[in-house]
C-alpha positions as CSV (number, residue, x, y, z in Angstrom):
1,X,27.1,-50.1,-208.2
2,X,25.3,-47.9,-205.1
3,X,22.2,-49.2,-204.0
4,X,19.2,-46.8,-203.3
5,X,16.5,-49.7,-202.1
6,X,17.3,-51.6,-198.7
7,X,14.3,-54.8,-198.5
8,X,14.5,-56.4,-195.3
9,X,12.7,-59.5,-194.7
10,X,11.6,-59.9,-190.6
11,X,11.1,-63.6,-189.3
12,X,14.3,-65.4,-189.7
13,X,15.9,-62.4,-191.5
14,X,16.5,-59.4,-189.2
15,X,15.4,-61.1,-186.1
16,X,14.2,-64.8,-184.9
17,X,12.0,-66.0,-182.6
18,X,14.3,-66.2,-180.0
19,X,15.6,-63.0,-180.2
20,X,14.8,-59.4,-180.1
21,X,16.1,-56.6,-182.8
22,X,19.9,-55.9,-181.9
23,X,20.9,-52.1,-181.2
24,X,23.9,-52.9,-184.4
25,X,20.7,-53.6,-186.6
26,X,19.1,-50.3,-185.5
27,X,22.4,-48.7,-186.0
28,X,23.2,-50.0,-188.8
29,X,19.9,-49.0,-190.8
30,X,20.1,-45.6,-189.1
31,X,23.6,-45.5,-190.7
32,X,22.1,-46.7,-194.2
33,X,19.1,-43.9,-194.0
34,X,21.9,-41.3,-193.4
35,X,24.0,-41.9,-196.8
36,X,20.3,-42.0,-198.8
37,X,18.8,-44.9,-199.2
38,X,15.6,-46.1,-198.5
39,X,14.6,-48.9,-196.0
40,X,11.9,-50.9,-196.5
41,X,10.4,-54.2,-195.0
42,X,9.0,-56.8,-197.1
43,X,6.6,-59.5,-195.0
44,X,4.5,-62.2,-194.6
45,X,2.7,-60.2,-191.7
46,X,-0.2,-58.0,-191.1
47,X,0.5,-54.4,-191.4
48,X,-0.3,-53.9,-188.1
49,X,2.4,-56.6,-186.9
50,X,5.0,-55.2,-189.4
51,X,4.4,-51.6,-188.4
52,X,5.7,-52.7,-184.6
53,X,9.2,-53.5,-185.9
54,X,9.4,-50.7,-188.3
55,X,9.0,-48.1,-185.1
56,X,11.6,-49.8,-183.3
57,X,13.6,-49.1,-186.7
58,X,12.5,-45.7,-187.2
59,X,11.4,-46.1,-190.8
60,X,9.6,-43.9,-192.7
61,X,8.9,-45.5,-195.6
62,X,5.9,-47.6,-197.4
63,X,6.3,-51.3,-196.3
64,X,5.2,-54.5,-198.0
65,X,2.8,-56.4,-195.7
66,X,0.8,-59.4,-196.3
67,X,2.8,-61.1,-198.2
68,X,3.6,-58.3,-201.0
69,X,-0.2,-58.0,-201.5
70,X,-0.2,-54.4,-200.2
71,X,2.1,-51.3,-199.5
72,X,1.1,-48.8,-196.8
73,X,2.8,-45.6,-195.6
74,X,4.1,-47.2,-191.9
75,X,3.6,-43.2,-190.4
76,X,0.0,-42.6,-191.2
77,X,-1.1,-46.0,-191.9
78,X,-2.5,-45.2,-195.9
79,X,-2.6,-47.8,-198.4
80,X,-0.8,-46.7,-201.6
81,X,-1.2,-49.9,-203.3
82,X,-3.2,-52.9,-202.9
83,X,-3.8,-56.0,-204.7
84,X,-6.7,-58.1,-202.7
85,X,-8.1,-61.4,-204.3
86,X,-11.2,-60.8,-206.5
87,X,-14.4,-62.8,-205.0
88,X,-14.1,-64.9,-208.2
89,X,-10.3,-65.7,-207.3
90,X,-11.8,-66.4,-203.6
91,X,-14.2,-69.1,-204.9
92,X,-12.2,-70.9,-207.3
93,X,-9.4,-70.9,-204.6
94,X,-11.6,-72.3,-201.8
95,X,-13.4,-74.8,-204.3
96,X,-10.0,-75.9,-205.0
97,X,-9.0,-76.2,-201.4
98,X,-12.0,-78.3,-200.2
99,X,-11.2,-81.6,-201.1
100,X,-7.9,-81.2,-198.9
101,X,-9.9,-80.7,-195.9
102,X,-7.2,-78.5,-194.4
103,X,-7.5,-75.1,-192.2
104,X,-8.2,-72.1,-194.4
105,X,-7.8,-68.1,-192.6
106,X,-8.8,-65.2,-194.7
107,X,-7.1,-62.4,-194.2
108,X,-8.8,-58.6,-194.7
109,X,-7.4,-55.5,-193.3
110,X,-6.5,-56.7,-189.9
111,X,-8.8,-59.3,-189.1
112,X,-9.3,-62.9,-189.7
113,X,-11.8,-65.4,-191.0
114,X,-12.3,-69.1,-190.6
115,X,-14.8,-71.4,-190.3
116,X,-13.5,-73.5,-187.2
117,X,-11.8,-71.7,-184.3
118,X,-8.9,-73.9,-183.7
119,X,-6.6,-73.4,-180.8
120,X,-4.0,-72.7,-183.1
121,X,-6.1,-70.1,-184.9
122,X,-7.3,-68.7,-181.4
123,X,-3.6,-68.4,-180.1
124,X,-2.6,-66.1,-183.6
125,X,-5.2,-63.9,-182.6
126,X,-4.3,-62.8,-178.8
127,X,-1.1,-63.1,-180.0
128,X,-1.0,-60.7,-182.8
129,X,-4.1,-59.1,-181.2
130,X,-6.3,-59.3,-183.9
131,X,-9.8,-59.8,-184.3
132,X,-11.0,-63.5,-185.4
133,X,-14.1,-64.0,-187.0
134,X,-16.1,-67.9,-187.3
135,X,-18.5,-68.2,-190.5
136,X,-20.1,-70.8,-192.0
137,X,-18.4,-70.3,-195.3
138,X,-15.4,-68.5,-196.5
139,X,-17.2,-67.6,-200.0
140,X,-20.4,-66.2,-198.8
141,X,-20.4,-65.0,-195.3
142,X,-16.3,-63.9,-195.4
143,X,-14.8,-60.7,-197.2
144,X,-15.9,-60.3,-200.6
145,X,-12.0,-59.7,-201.6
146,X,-9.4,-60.5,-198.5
147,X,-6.1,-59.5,-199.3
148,X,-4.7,-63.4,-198.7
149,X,-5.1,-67.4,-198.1
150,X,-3.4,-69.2,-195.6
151,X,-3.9,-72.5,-195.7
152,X,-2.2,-74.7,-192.7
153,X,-1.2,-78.2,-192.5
154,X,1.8,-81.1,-192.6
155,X,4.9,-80.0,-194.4
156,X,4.2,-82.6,-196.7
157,X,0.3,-82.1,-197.5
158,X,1.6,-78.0,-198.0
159,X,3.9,-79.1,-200.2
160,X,1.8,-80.7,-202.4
161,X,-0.9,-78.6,-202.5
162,X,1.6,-75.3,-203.7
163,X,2.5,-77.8,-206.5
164,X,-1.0,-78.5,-207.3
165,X,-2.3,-75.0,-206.5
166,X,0.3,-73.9,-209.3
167,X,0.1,-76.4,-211.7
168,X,-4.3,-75.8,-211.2
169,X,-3.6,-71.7,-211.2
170,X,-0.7,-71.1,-213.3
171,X,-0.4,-67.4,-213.3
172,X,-4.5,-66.7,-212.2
173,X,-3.0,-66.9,-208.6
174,X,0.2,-65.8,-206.9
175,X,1.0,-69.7,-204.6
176,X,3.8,-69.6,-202.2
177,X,4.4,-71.1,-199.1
178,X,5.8,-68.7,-196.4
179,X,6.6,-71.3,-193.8
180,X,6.9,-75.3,-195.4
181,X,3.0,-75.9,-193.5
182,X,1.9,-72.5,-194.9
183,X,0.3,-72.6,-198.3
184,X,-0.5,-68.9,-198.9
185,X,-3.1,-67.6,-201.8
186,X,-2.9,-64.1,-203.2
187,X,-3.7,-61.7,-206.4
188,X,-1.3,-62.8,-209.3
189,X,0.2,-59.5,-209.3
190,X,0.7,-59.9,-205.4
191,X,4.4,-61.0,-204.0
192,X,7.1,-59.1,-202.5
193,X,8.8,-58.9,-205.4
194,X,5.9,-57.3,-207.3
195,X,5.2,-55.1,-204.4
196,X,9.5,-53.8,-204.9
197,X,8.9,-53.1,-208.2
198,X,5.8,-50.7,-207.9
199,X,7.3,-49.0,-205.3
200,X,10.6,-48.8,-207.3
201,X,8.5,-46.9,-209.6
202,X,7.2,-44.4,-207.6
203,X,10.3,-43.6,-206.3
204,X,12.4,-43.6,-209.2
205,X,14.6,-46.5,-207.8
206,X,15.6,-48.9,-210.5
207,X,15.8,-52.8,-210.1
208,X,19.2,-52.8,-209.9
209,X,20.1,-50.4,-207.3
210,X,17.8,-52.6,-205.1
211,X,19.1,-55.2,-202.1
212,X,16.7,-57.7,-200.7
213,X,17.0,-60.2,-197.7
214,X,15.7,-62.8,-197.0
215,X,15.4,-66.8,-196.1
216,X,11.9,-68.3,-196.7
217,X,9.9,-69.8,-199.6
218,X,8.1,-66.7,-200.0
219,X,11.9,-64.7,-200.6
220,X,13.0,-66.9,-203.2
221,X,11.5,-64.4,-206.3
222,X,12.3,-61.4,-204.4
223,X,16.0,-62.1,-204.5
224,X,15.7,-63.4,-207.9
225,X,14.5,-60.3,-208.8
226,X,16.5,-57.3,-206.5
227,X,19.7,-56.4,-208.0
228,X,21.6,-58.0,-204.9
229,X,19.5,-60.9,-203.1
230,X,21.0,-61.7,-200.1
231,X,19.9,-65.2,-198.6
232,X,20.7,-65.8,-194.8
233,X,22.9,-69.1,-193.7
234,X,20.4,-71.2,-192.9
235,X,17.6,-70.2,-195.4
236,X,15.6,-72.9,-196.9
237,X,17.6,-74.4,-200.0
238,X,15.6,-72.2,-203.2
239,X,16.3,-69.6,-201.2
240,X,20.4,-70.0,-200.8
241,X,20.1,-71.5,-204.4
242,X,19.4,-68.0,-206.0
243,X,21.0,-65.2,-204.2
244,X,23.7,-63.5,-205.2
245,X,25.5,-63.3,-201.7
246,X,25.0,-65.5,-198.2
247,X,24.9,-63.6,-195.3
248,X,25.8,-65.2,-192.2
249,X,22.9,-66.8,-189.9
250,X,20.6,-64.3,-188.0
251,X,22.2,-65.1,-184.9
252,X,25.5,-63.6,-185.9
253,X,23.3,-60.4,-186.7
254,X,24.3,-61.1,-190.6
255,X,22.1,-58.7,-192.3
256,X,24.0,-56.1,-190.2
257,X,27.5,-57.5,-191.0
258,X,26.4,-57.3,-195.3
259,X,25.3,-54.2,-195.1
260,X,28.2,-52.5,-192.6
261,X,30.5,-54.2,-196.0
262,X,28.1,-52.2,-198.6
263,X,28.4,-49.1,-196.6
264,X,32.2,-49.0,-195.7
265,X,32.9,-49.9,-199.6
266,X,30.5,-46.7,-200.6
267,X,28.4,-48.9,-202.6
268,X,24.9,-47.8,-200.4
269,X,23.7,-44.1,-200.8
């Protein structure tokens, strides 16, 4: 098998928080884009955030941002594909949400909606330099279709509401949790993995010549579904459950050592 897709997950993946992007990654990718295959990210973050790490990576082309909900060219910033939450998915979401009394953030575009400025909420926005907006409520004075939910709280409260959200939703919403106190809400035909396959299909790039990484909640479908998933050591346990391959931990730069094996044995191009 040669694989023609490259999906790189970012935090905990390619790089931690600790820890900048290592010249052998951005050696190592140049090295991939040289024998012909594409390179693409596939993330939880904004587009804007994303876009940062794929200029230090020199890619060039579409990326999946917010969660999978949306692919944009990462040179001139166009959205080819975009699956934002319908104002009727946005109520029934929120409705469902209430009772739980926990902290909800819209996403649209690059900004942010909430109805109570926390200090968390107010340290993601210098941070990612993003606009915050307060409203009085998410269904009426928010976006009329933000591309995402994030709903923040315990580990224990998140995990219970995914498992309710999906059991309530079944497939009328895409639930996932990105981090285990991130509960995030999207389109039913958004995820990574649904955001790989359209892009497969515009570039003619079947399912099985595809590779994903990753470690998170969020991953777990997307290496279900690539035709290598590559879990790092030290990914949550759904994650390392499904792959097909464990890469060593991201502090051993183990994304770079799996693909240096695929390109030495020929099997990337």
């Amino acid at each position: 098998m040669v694989y023609r897709m490259i999906a790189l997950d970012i935090d905990g993946t390619i790089r931690s928080d600790d820890s900048p992007l290592r010249d052998s990654m951005q050696r190592t990718i140049a090295r991939v884009v040289d024998a012909g295959a594409m390179v693409t990210i596939a993330t939880g973050r904004m587009f804007h955030s994303a876009m940062r790490l794929t200029a230090e990576l020199n890619l060039k082309s579409p990326i999946a941002s917010f969660q999978g909900a949306e692919v944009r060219d990462p040179v001139t910033g166009q959205v080819l594909w975009h699956r934002p939450l319908t104002h009727d998915m946005l109520k029934a979401a929120v409705d469902a949400l209430e009772p739980w009394g926990l902290e909800v953030v819209a996403y649209h575009e690059d900004e942010v909606y909430v109805t109570d400025l926390t200090p968390r909420i107010d340290r993601y926005g210098d941070r990612n330099r993003v606009v915050v907006n307060v409203v009085d409520d998410l269904k009426v004075s928010g976006p009329a279709e933000p591309t995402r939910l994030v709903v923040v709280g315990g580990d224990d409260e998140i995990r219970r509401l995914e498992s309710e959200l999906k059991t309530r939703f079944d497939s009328e919403l895409y639930v996932t949790r990105s981090l285990s106190y991130f509960c995030e809400i999207l389109h039913p035909e958004g995820g990574k993995h649904k955001a790989l396959a359209w892009l497969c299909e515009q570039t003619g790039v079947s399912q099985e010549e595809t590779v994903a990484f990753g470690n998170g909640y969020n991953d777990v479908e997307m290496l279900q579904w690539a035709g290598l998933g590559v879990a790092v050591a030290g990914a949550v346990p759904e994650a390392l459950s499904v792959a097909d391959r464990i890469a060593p931990p991201v502090e051993e730069d183990g994304v770079t050592q799996v693909l240096q094996c695929l390109l030495d044995a020929g099997m990337i191009g």
